[in-house]
N, CA, C and O of each residue as an XYZ file, in Angstrom:
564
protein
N       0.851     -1.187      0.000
C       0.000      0.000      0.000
C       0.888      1.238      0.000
O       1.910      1.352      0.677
N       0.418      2.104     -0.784
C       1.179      3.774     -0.763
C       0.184      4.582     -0.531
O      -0.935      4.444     -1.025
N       0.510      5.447      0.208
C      -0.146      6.748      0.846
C       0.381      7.945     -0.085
O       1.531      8.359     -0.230
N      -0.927      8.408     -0.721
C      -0.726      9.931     -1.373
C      -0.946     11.031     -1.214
O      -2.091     11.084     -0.767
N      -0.460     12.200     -1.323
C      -1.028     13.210     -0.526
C      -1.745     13.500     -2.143
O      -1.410     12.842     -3.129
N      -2.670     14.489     -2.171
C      -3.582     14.419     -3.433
C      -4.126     16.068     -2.601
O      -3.983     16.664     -1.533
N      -4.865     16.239     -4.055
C      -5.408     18.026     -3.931
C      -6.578     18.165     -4.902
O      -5.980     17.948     -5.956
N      -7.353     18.298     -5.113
C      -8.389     18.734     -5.808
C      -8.179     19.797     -6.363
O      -7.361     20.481     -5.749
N      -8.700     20.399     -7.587
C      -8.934     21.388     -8.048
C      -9.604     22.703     -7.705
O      -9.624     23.703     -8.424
N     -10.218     22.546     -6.352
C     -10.127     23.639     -5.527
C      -9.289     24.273     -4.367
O      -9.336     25.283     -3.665
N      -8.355     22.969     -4.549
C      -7.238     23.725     -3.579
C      -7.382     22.213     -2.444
O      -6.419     21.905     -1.742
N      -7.939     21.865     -2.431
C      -8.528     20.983     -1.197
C      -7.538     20.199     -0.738
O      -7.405     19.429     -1.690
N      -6.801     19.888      0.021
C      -5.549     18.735      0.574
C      -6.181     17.514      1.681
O      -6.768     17.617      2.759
N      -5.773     16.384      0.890
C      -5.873     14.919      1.307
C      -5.411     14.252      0.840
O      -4.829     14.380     -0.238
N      -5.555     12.876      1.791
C      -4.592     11.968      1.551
C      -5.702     10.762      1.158
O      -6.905     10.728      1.419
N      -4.902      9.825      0.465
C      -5.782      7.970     -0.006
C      -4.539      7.310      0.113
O      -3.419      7.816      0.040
N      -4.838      6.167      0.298
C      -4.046      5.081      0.141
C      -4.574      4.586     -1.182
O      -5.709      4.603     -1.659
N      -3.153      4.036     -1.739
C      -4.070      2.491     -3.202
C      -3.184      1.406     -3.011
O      -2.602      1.368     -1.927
N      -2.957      0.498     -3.856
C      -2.325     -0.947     -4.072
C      -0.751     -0.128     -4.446
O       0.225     -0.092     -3.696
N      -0.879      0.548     -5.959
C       0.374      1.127     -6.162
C       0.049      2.367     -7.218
O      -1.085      2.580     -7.648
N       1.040      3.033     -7.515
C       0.424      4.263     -8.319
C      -0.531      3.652     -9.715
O      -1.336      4.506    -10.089
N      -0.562      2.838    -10.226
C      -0.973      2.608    -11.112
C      -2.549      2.243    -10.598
O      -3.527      2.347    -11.339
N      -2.584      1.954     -9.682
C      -4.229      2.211     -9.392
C      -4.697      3.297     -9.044
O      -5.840      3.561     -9.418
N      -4.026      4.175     -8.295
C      -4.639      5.588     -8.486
C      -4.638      6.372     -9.928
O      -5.354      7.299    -10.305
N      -3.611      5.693    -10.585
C      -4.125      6.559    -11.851
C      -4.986      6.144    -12.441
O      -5.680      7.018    -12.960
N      -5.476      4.513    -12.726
C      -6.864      3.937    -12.885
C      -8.197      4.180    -12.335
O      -9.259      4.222    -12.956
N      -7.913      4.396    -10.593
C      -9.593      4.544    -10.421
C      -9.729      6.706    -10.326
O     -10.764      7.314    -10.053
N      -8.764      7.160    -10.553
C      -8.502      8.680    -10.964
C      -9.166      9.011    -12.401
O      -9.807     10.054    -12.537
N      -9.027      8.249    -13.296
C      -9.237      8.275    -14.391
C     -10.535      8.201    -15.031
O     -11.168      8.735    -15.942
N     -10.698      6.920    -13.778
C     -12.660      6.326    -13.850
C     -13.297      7.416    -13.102
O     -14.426      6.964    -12.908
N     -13.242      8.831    -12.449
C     -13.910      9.372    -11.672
C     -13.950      8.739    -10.362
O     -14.868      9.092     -9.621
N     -13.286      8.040    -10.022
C     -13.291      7.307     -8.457
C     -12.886      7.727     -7.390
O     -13.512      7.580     -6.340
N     -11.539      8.445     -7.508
C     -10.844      9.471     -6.364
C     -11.529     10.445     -6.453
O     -11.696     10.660     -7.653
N     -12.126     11.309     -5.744
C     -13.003     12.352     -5.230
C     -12.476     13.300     -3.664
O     -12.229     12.748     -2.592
N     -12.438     14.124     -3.807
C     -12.291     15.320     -2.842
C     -13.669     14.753     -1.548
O     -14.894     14.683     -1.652
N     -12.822     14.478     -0.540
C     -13.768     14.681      0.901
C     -14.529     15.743      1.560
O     -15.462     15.686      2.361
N     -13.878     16.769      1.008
C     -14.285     18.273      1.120
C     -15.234     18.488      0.344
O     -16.324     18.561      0.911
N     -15.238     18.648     -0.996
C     -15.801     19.191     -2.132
C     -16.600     18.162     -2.787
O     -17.768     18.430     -3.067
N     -16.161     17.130     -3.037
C     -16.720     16.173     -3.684
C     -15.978     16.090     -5.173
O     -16.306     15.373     -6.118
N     -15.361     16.626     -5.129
C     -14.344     17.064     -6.881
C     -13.764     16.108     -7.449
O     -13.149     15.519     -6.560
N     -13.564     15.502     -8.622
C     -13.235     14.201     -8.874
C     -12.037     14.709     -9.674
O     -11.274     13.869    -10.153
N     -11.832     15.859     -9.838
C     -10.775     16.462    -10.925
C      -9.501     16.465     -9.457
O      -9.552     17.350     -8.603
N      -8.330     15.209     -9.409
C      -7.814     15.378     -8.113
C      -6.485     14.897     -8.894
O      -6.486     14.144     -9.868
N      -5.025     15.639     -8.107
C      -4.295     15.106     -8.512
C      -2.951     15.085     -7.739
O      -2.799     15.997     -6.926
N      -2.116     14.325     -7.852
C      -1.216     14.199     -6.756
C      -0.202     15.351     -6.145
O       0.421     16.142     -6.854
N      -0.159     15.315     -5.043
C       1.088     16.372     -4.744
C       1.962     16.093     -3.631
O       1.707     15.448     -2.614
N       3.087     16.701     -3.989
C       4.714     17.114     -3.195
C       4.360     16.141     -2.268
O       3.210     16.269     -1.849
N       5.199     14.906     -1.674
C       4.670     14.475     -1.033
C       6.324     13.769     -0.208
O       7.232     13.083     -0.679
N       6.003     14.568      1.677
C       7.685     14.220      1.926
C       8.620     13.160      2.061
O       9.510     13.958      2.355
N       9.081     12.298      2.096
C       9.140     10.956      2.220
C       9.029     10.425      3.655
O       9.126     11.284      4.531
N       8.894      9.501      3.939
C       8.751      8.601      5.651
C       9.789      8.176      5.573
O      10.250      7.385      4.750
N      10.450      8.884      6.809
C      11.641      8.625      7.091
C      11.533      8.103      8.647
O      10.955      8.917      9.367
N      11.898      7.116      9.192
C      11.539      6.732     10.519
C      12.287      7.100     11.781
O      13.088      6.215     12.085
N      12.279      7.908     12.434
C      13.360      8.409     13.468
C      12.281      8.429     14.942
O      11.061      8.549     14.829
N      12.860      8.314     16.049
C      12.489      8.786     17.344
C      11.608     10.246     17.140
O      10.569     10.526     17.738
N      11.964     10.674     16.630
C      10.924     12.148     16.823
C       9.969     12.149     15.779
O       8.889     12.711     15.961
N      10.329     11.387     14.318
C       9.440     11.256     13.731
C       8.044     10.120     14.383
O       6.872     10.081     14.007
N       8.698      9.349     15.394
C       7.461      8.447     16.207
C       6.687      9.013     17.166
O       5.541      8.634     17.411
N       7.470     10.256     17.949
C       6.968     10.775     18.620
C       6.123     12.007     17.487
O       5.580     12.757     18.298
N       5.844     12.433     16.344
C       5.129     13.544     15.746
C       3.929     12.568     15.780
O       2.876     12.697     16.405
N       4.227     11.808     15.165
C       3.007     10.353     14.973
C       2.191     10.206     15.969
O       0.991     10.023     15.761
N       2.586     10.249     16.918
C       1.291      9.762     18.451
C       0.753     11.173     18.573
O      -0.462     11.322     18.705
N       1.680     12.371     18.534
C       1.197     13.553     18.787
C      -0.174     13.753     18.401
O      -1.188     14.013     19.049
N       0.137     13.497     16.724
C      -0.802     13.835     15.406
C      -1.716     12.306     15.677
O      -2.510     12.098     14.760
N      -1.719     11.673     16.326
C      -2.777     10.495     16.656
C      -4.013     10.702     17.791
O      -5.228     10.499     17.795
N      -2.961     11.250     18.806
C      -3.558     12.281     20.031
C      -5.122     12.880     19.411
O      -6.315     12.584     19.478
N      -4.038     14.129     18.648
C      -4.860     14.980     18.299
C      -6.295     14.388     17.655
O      -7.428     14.478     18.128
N      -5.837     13.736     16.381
C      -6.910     13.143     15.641
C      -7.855     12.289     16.280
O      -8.993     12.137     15.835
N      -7.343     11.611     17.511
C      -8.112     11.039     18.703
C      -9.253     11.734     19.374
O     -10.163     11.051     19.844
N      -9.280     13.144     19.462
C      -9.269     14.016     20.692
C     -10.357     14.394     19.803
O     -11.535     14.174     20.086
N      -9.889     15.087     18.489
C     -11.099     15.687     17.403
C     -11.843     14.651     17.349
O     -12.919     14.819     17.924
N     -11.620     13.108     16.638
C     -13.002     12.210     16.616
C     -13.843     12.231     18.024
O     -14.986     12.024     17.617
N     -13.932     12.370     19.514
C     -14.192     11.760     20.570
C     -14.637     13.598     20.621
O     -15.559     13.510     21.432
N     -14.567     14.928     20.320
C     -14.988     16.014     20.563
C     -16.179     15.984     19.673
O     -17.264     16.171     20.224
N     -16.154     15.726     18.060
C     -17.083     15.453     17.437
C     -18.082     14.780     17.906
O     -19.158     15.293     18.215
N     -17.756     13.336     18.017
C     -18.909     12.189     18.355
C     -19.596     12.774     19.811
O     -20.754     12.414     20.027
N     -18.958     13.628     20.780
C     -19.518     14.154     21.970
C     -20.654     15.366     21.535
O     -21.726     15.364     22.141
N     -20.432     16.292     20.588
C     -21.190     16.675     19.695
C     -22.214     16.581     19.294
O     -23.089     17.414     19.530
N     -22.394     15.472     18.532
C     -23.146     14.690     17.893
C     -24.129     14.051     18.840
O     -25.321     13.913     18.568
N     -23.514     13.636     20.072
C     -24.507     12.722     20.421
C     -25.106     14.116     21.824
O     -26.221     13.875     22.286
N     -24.375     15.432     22.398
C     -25.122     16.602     22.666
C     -26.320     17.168     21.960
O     -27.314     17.548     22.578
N     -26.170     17.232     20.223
C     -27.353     17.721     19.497
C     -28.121     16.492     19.492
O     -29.194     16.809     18.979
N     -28.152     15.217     19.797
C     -28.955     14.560     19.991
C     -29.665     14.064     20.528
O     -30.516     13.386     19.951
N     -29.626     14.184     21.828
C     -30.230     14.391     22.984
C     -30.915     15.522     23.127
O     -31.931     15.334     23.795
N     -30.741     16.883     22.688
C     -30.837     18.093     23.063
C     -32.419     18.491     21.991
O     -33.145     19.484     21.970
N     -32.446     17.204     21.221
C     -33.989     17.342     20.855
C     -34.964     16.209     20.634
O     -35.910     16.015     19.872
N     -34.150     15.300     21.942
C     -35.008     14.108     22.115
C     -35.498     13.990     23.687
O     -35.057     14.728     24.567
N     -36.264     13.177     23.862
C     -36.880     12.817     25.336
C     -35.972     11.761     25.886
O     -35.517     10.912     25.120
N     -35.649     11.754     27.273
C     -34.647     10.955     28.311
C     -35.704     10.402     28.807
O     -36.462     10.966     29.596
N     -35.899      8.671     28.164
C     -36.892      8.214     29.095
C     -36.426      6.974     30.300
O     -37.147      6.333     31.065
N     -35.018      6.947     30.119
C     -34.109      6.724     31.350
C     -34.524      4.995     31.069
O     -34.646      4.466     29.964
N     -34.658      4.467     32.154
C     -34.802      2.773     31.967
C     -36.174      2.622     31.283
O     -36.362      1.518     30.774
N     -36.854      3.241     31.209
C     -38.179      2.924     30.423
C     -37.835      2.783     28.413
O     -38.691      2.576     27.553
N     -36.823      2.917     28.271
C     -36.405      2.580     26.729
C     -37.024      1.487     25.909
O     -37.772      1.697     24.953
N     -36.751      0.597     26.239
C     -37.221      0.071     25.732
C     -39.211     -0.388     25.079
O     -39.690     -0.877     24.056
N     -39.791      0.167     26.467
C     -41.052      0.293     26.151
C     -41.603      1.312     25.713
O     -42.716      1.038     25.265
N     -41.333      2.397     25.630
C     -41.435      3.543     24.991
C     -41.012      3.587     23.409
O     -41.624      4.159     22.507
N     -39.699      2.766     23.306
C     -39.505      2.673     22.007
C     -40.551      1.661     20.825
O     -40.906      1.760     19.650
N     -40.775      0.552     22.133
C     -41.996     -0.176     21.573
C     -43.389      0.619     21.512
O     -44.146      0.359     20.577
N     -43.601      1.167     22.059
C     -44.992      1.542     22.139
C     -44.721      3.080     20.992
O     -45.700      3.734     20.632
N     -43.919      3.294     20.743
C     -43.829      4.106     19.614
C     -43.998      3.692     18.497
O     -44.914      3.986     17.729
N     -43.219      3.057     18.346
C     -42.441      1.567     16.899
C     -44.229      1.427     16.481
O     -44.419      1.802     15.324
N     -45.574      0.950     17.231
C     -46.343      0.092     17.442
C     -47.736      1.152     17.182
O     -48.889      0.772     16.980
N     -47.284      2.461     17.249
C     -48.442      3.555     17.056
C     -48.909      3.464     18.185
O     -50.121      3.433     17.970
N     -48.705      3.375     19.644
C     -49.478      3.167     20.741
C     -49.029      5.021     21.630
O     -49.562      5.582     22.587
N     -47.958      5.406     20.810
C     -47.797      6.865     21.524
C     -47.498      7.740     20.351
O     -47.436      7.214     19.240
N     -47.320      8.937     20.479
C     -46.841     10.107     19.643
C     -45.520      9.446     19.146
O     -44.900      8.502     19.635
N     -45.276     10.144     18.123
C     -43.443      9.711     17.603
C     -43.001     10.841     17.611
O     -43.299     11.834     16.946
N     -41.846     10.571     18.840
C     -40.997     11.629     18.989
C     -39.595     10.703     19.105
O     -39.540      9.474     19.051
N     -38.421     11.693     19.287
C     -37.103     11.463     19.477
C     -36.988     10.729     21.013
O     -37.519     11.254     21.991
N     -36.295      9.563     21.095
C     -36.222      9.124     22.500
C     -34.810      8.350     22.845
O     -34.343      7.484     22.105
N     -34.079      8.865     24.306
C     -32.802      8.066     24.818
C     -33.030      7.372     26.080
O     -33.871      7.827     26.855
N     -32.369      6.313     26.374
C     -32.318      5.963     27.497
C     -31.407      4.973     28.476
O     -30.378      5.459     28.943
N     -31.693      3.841     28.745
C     -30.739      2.818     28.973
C     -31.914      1.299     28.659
O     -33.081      1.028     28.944
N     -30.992      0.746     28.062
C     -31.750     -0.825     27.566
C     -30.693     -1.687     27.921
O     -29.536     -1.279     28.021
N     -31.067     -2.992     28.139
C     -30.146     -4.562     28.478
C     -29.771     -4.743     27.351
O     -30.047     -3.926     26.473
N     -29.269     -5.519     27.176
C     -28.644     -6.216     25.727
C     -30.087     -7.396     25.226
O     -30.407     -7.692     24.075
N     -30.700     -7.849     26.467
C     -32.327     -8.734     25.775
C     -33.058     -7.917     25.351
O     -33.910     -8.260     24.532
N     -32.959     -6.606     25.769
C     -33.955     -5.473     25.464
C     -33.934     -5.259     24.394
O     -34.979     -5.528     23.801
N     -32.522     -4.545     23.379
C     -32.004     -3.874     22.726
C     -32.625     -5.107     21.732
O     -33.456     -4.828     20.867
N     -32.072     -6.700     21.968
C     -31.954     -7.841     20.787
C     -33.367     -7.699     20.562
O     -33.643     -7.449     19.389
N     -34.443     -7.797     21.438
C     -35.935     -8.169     21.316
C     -36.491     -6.639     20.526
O     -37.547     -6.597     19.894
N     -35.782     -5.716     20.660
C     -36.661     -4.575     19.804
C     -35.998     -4.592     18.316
O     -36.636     -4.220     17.330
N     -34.795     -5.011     18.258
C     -34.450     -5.447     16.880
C     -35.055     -6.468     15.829
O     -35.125     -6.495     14.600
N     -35.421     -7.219     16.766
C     -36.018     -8.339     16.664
C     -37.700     -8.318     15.996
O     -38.207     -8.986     15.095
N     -38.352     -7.062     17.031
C     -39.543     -6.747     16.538
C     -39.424     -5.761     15.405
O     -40.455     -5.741     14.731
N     -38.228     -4.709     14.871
C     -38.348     -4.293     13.597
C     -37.898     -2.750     13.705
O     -37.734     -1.942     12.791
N     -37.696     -2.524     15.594
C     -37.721     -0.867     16.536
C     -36.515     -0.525     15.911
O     -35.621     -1.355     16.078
N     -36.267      0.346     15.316
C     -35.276      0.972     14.671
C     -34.573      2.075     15.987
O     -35.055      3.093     16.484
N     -33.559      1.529     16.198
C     -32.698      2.205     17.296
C     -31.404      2.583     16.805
O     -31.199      2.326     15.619
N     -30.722      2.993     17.287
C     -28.991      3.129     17.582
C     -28.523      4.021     18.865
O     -28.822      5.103     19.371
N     -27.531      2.842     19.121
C     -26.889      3.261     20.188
C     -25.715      4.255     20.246
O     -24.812      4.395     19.422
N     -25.963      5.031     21.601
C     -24.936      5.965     21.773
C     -23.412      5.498     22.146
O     -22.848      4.497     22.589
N     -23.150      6.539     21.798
C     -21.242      5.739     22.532
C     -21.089      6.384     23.890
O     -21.507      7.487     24.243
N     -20.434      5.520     24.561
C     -19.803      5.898     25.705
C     -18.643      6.378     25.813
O     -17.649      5.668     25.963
N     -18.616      7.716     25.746
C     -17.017      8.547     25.870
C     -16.362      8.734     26.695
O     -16.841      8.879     27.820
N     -14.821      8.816     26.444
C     -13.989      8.825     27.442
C     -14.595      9.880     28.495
O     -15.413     10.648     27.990
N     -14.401     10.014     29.544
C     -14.524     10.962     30.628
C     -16.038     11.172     31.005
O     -16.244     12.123     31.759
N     -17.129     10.440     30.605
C     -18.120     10.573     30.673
C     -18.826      9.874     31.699
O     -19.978     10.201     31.986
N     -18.134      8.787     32.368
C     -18.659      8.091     33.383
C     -17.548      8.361     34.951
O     -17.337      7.753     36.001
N     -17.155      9.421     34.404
C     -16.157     10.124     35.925
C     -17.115     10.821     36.477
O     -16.900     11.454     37.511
């Protein structure tokens, strides 16, 4: 596998992995490489420094892992704040609430709570369209 740094035609900077250059210039060609940003399929490779492996280059690596750690787990905390923030906390009652929604037996609204793992299987089971939240670091301190 090779790692490319790549740019779109709006300026946009990212990276892909492929097999070897000759597949990025194949699925490049087919419209396949696309901008994450933009969506731009007009993408093409750039300046790219070499990996050179040293002690400080291992230590930039965890730094820049940290970080990218820290942003996914700030996001997903995010995500699951605006999601709550326009749903109902019906605490251990989850599961029946979600049934009696699922079932037309209440209003349909947004709902969180806590379910068992028989709970969660048996409303899957009946068809209750759920997903679960994540549990984030620092959240159960």
């Amino acid at each position: 596998m090779i790692r490319f740094s790549l740019a779109c035609d709006a300026g946009h900077p990212f990276e892909a992995w492929f097999r070897n250059s000759t597949d990025f210039d194949t699925q490049s060609r087919r419209g396949f490489v696309s901008c994450p940003q933009c969506g731009s399929s007009r993408v093409a490779k750039t300046l790219m420094a070499p990996a050179v492996s040293t002690s400080r280059g291992k230590e930039k690596i965890a730094l820049a892992m940290n970080a990218q750690k820290a942003e996914v787990v700030a996001k997903m905390r995010e995500m699951v704040r605006e999601l709550k923030a326009g749903a109902d906390d019906v605490g251990e009652r989850f599961a029946e609430e979600a049934r009696k929604i699922h079932f037309g037996e209440t209003e349909e609204r947004a709902i969180y709570g806590k379910a068992t793992g028989e709970e969660v299987e048996s409303l899957v089971e009946d068809g209750v369209r759920i997903m679960p939240l994540p549990d984030l670091p620092d959240e159960r301190n």
